[in-house]
N, C-alpha and C positions, 0 to 999 in steps of 0.2 A: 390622330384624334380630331375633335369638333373642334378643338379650340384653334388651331390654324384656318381650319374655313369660317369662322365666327372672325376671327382678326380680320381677314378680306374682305368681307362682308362685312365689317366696322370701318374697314379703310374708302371700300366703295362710296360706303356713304357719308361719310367725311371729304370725301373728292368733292362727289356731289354736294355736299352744302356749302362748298367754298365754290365752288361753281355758279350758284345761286347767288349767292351775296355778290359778288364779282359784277356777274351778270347786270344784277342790282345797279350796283355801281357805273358801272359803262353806261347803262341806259339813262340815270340822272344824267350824268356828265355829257353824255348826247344831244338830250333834250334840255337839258338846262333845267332840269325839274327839279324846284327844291323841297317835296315830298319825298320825289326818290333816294336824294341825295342825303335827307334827313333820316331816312332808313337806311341807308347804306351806312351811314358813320355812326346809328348808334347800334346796328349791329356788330361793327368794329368795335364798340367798347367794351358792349357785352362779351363780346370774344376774348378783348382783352384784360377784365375781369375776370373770366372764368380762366386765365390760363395763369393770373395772379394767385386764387384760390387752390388753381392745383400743384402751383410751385409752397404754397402755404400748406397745404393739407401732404405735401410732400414730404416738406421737411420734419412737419409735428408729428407724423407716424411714420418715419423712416425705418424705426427697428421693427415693426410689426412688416411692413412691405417687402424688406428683405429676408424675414422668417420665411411666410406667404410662398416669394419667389422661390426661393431654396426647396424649399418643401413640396413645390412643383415642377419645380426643375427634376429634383430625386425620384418623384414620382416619372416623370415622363421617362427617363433613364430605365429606370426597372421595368415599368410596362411596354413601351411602346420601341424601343433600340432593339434591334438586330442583329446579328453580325452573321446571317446567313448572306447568298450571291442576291436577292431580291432584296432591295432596301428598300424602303416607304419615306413618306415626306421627313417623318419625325427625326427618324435616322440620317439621311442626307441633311436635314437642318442643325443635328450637332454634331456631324462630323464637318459639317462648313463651319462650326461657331469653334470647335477644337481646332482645326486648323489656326 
């Protein structure tokens, strides 16, 4: 299904903006620039706010996310699993996750 090539496509670009920042970062520290360096570390905070909030909004809706999860798990099982000689991503992905 989309939803594997959508995850890659969300990984791609989460490389890419840690790459950026990064970047960022090297380049104050290079030049000694304290604009650059002022944006690199509050991008860092913001990052680390947002991964505060998602450890927060984790916990507060834990039982609706494992609903969620379950109920797409169930769904990918029934539609998209095989057990003919030609297996697709979906297939090889929970038979590596059953392993």
């Amino acid at each position: 299904p989309t939803v594997i090539e959508q995850g890659a496509y969300i990984l791609i670009a989460a490389g890419a903006f840690i790459f950026i920042i990064s970047f960022l970062g090297y380049c104050g520290a290079i030049k000694e620039s304290r604009v650059l360096l002022t944006a690199y570390g509050l991008f860092i905070v913001i990052i680390a706010l947002l991964q505060i909030a998602t450890i927060v909004m984790a916990a507060i809706y834990k039982h609706e996310a494992e609903t969620h999860t379950k109920d797409f798990f169930q769904h990918t099982i029934r539609k998209y699993y095989t057990t003919r000689d030609r297996k697709d991503a979906v297939t090889l992905s929970w038979d590596f996750m059953m392993a």
